[in-house]
MILOPA-54844 format. One record per residue (C-alpha): residue number from 1; x, y, z. Coordinates in steps of 0.25 Angstrom, whole numbers, plus 2048, in hexadecimal, padded with zeros to 3 digits. Layout:
<filums>
  resi   c1   c2   c3
   NUM    X    Y    Z
...
</filums>
This chain:
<filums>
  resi   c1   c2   c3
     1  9C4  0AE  367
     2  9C5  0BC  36F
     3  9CD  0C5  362
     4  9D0  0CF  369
     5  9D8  0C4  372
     6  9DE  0BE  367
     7  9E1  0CC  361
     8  9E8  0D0  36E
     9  9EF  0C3  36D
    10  9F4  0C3  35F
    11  9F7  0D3  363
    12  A03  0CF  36E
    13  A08  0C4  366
    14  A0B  0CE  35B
    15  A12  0D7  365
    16  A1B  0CD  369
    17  A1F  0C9  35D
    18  A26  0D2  353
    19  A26  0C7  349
    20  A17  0C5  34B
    21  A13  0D6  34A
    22  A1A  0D3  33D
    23  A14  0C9  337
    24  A06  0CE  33C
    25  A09  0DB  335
    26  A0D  0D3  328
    27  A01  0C9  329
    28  9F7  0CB  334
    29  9EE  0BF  331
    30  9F9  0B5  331
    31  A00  0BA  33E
    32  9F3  0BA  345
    33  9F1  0AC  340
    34  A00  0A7  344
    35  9FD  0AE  352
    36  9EF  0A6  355
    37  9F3  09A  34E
    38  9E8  09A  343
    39  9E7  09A  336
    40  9DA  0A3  332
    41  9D6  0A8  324
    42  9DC  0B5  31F
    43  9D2  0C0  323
    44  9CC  0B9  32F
    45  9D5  0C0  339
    46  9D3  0CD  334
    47  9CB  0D3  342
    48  9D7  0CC  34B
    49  9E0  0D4  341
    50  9DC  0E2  342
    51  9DA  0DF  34E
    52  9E8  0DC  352
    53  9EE  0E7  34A
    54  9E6  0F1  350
    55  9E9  0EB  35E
    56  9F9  0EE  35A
    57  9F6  0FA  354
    58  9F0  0FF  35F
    59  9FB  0FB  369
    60  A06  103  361
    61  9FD  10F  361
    62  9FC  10E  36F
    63  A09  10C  371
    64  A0C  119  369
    65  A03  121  370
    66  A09  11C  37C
    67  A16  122  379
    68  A11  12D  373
    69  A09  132  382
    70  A17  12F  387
    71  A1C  13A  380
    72  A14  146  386
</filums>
C-alpha cells in the first residue's frame, strides 16, 4: 500500500466533505477507518494520521500565505 497515496486519498475525501473534516477532527482513527472501509486497531493508524493532518494543515497555511502575498 503507497501511504502517502492513500493519505492523499483520505486528504480530498475530507475536503469534500464537511461532515467528514468533522468527524475526522472529533475522531481521526474512526473517520479514516469509515473512509478505507477497515476496521484496524486503535493506534495502528497513527503515521496515516499525522500524516493527513499535517497535509490539511499544510494546505490552509498555504492558502493563507497565498492571500496574505496578495496583499502587498
Amino acid at each position: 500500500m503507497d501511504i502517502k497515496a492513500k493519505i492523499t486519498e483520505i486528504v480530498d475525501k475530507i475536503k469534500k466533505d464537511p461532515s467528514l473534516a468533522e468527524e475526522f477532527t472529533k475522531n481521526p482513527e474512526k473517520a479514516i477507518e469509515g473512509i478505507i472501509g477497515v476496521d484496524i486497531p486503535d493506534g495502528a493508524l497513527d503515521t496515516v494520521v499525522t500524516g493527513v493532518k499535517a497535509k490539511l494543515t499544510g494546505d490552509k497555511l498555504s492558502g493563507v500565505a497565498d492571500t496574505l502575498k496578495n496583499l502587498f
